[in-house]
C-alpha positions in Angstrom: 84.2 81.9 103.9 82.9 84.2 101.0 82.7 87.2 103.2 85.9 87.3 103.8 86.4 88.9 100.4 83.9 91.6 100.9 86.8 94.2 101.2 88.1 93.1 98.2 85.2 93.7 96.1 84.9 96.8 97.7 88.5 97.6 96.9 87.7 96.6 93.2 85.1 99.4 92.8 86.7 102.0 95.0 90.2 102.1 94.0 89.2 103.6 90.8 87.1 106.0 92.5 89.7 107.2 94.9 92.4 107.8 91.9 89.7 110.2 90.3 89.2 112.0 93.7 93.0 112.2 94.4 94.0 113.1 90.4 90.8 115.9 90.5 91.4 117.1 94.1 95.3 116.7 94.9 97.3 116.0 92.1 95.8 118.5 88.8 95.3 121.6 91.8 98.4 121.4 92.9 101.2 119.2 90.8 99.7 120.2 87.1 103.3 120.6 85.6 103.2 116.7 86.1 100.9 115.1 83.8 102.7 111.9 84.1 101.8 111.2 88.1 97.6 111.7 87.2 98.9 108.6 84.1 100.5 106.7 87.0 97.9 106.5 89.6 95.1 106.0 87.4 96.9 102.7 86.1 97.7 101.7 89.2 94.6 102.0 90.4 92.9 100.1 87.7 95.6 97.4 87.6 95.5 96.6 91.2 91.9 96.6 90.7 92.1 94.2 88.2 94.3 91.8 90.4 91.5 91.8 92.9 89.3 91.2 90.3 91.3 88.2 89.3 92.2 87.1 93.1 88.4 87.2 94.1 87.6 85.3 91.1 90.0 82.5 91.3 88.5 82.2 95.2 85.3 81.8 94.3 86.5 79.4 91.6 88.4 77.5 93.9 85.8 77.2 96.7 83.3 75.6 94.1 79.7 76.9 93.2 79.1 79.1 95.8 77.0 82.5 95.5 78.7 85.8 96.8 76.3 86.8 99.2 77.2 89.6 101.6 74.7 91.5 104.4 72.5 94.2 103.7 74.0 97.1 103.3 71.1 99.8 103.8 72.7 102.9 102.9 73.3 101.6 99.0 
């Protein structure tokens, strides 16, 4: 039942991520009169980050003391 939330804890690390590539790759190269769109991805990447945060928690939570265990992932 756990690994059903693998994506989201993916998602929890890599929308962060993906704002800096898209702010640093797309928005500062070509959009730099627009400060205020680099402002509004990054905190809408780290607040839906934090609701996945909170979601996956209040799963575990809810499904009692279970570990998070995913597969091996050999190319970490």
């Amino acid at each position: 039942m756990i690994q059903e939330y693998e994506w989201a804890i993916w998602a929890i690390f890599f929308l962060p991520l993906g704002s800096f590539l898209v702010i640093s790759l797309i928005v500062r190269p070509f959009f730099n009169s627009f400060p205020q769109q680099s402002s509004l991805i990054t905190i809408l990447a780290i607040g839906g980050s934090l609701g996945l945060s909170i979601w996956t928690l209040q799963s575990v939570i809810a499904e009692g003391a279970v570990p998070v265990g995913f597969g091996s992932h050999e190319w970490i």
